[in-house]
KEDOFI-324337 format. One record per atom (N, C-alpha, C): residue in three letters; x, y, z; atom name; residue number from 1. Coordinates in Angstrom, 3 decimals, padded with zeros to 6 digits. Last residue first. Layout:
! KEDOFI-324337
aa,px,py,pz,at,i
ALA,X,Y,Z,CA,NUM
...
This chain:
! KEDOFI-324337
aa,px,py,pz,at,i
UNK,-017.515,-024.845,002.976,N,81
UNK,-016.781,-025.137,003.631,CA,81
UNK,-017.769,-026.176,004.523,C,81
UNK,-018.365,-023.945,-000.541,N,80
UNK,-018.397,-023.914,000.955,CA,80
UNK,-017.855,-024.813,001.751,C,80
UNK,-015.719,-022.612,-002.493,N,79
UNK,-016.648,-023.659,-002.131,CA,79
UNK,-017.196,-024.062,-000.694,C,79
UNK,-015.588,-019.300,-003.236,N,78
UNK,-015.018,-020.591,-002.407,CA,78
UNK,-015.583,-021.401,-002.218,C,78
UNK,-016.908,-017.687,-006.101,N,77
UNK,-016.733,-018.069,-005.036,CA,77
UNK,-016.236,-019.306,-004.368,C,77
UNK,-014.984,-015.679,-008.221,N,76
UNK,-015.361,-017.013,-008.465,CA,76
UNK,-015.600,-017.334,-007.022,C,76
UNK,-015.587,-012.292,-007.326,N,75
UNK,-015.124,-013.380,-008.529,CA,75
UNK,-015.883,-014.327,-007.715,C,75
UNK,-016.716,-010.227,-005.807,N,74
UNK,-015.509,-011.078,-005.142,CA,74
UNK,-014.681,-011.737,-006.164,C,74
UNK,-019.271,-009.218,-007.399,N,73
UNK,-017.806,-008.154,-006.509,CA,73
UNK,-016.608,-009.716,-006.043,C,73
UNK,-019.834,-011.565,-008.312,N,72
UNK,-020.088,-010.365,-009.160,CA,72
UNK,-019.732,-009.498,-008.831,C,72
UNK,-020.844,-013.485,-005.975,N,71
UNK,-019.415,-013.774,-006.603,CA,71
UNK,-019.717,-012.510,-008.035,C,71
UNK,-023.009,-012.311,-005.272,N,70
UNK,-022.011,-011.698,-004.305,CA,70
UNK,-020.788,-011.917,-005.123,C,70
UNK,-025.067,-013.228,-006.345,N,69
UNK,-025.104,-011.957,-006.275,CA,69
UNK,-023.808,-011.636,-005.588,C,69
UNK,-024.361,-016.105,-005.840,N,68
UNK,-024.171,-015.792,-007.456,CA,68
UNK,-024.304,-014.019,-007.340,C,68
UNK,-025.071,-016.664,-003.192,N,67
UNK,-023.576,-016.909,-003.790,CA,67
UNK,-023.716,-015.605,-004.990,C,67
UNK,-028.165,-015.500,-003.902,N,66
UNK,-027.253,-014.721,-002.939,CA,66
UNK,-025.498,-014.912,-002.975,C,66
UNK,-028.883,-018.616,-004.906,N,65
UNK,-028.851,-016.914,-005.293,CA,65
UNK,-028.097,-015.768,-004.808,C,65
UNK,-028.005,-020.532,-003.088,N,64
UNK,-027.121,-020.045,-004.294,CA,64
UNK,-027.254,-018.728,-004.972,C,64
UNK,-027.614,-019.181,000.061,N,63
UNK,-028.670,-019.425,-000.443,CA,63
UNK,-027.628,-019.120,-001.961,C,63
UNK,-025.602,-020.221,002.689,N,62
UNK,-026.034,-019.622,001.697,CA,62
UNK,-026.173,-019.884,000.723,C,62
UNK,-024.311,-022.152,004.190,N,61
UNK,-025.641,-021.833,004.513,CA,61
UNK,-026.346,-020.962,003.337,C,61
UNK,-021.262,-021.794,004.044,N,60
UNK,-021.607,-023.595,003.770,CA,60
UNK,-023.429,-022.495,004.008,C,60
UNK,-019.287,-019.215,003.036,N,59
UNK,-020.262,-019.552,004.198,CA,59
UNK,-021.131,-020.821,003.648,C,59
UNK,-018.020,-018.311,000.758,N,58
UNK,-017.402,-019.399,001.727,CA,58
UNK,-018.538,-020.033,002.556,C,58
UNK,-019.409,-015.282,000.618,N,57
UNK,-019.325,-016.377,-000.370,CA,57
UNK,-018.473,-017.638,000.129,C,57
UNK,-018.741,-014.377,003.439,N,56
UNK,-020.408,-014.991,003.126,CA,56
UNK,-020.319,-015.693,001.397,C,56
UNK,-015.891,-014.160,003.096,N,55
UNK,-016.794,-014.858,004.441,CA,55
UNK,-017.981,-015.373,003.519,C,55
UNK,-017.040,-011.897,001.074,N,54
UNK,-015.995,-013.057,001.144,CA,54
UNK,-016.042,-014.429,001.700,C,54
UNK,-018.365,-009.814,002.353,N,53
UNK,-018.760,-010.459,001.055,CA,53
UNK,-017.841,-011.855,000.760,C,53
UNK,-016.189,-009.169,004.123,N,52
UNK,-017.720,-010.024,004.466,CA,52
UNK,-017.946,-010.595,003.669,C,52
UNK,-014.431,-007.995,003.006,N,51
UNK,-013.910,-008.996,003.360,CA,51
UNK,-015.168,-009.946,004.076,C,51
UNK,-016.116,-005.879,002.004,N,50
UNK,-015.565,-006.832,000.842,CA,50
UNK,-015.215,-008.258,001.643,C,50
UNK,-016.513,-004.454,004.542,N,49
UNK,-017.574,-004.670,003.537,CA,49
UNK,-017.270,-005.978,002.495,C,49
UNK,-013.642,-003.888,004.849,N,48
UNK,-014.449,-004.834,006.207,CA,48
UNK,-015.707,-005.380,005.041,C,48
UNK,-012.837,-002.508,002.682,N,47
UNK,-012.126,-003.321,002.881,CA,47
UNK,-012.987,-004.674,004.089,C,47
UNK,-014.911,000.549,001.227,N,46
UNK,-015.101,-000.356,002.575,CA,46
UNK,-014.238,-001.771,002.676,C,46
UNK,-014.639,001.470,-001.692,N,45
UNK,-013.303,000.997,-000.655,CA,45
UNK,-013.191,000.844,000.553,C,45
UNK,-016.691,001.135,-003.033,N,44
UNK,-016.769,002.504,-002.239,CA,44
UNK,-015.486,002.479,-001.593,C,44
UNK,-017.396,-001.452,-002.660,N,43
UNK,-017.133,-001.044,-004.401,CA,43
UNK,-016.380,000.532,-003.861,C,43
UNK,-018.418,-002.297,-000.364,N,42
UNK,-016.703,-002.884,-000.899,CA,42
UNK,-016.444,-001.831,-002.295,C,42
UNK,-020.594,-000.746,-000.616,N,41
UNK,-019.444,-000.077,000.739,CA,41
UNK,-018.560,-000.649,000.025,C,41
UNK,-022.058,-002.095,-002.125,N,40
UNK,-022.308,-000.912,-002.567,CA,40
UNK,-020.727,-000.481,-001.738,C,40
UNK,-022.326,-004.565,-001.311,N,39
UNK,-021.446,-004.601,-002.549,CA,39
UNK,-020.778,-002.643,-002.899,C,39
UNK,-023.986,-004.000,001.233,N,38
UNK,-022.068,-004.347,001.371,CA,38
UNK,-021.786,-004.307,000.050,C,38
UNK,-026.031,-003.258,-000.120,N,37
UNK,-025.474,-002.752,000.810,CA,37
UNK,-024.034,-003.080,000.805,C,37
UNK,-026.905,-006.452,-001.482,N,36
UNK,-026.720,-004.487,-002.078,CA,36
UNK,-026.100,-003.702,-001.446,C,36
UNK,-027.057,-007.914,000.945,N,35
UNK,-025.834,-007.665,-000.077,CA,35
UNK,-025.493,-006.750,-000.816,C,35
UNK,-029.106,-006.307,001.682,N,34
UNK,-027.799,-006.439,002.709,CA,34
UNK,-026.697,-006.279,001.809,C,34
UNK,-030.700,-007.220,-000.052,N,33
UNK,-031.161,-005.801,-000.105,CA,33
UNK,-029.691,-005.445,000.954,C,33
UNK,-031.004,-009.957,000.115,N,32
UNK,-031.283,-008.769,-001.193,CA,32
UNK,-030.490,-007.809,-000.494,C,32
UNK,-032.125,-009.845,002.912,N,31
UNK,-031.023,-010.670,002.529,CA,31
UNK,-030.538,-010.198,001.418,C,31
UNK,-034.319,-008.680,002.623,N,30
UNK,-033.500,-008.205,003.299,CA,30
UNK,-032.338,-008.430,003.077,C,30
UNK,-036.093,-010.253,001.089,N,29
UNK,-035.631,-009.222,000.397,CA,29
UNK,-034.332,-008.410,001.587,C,29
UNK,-034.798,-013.604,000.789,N,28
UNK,-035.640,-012.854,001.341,CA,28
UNK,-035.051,-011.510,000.715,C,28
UNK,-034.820,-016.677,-000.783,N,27
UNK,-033.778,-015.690,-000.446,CA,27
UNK,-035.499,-014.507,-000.202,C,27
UNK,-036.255,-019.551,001.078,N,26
UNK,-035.994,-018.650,-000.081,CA,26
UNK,-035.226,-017.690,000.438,C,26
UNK,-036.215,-020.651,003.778,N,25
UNK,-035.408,-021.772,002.326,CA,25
UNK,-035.265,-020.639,001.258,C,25
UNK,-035.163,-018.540,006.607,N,24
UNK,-035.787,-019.282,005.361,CA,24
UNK,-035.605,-019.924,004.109,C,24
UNK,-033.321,-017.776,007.863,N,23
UNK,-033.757,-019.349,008.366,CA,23
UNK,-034.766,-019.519,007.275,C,23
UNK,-030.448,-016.100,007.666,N,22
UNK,-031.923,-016.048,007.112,CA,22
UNK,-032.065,-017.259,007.462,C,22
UNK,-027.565,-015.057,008.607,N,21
UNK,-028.788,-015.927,009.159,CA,21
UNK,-030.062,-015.861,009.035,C,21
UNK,-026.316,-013.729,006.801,N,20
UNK,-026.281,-015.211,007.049,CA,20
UNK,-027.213,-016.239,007.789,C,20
UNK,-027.526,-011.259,006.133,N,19
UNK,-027.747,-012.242,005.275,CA,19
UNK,-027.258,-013.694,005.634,C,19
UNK,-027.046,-010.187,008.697,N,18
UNK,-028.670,-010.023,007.923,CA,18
UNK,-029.077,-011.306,006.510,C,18
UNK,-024.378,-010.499,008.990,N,17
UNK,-025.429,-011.583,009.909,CA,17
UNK,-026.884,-011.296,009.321,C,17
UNK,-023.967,-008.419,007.198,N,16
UNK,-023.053,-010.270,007.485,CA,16
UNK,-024.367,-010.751,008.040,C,16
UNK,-025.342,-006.172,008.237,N,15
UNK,-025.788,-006.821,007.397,CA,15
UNK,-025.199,-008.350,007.032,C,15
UNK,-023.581,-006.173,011.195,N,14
UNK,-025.445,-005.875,010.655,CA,14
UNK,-025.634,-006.585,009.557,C,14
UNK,-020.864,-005.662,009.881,N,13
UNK,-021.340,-007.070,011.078,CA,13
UNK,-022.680,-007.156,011.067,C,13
UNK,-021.313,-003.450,008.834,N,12
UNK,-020.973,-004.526,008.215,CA,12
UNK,-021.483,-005.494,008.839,C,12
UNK,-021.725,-001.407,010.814,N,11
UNK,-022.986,-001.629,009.839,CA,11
UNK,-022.533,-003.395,009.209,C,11
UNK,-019.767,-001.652,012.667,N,10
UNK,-021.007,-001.910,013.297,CA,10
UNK,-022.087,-002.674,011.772,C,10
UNK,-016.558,-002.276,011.668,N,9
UNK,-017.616,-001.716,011.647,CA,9
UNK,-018.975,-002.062,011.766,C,9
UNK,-015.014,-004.827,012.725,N,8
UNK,-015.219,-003.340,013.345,CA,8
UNK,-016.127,-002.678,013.350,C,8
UNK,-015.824,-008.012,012.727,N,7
UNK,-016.150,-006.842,012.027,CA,7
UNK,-016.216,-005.439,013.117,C,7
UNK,-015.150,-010.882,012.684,N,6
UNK,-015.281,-009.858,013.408,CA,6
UNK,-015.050,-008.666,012.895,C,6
UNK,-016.800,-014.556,013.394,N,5
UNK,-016.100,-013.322,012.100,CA,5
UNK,-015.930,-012.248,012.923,C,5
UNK,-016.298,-017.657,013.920,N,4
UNK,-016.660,-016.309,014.372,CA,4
UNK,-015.943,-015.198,013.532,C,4
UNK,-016.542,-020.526,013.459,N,3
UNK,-015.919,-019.495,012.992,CA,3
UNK,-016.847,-018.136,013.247,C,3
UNK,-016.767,-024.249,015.567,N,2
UNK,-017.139,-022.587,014.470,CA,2
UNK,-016.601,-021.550,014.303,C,2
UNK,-015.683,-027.065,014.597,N,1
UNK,-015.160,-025.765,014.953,CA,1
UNK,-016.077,-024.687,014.380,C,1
């Protein structure tokens, strides 16, 4: 089954997918630089922003660096799925 996420806001759904679908083995600066972004909107009381950060700590593809930058707004992340 895949899971389709859905994000109202344009920017969120931008960066979700900036950082989920990196095809490279290292973390990239975009990928960086997304999560900065959404931590910055969830901290700001973006609710869509946080509930990404969420998603993408769950998400089975992501890079542990990027877990460990994200479980620092969410807490303890979900084990991927």
């Amino acid at each position: 089954m895949i899971m389709m996420h859905r994000y109202d806001d344009e920017t969120v759904l931008y960066l979700y997918l900036s950082v989920k679908d990196g095809n490279e083995p290292m973390v990239n600066e975009i990928q960086r630089s997304a999560v900065d972004l959404l931590t910055e909107m969830a901290r700001s009381g973006n609710t869509e922003a946080f509930r990404a950060l969420e998603d993408l700590a769950s998400a089975p593809m992501i890079h542990p660096i990027l877990r460990e930058q994200i479980r620092s707004v969410v807490g303890t992340p979900v084990p991927a799925r």
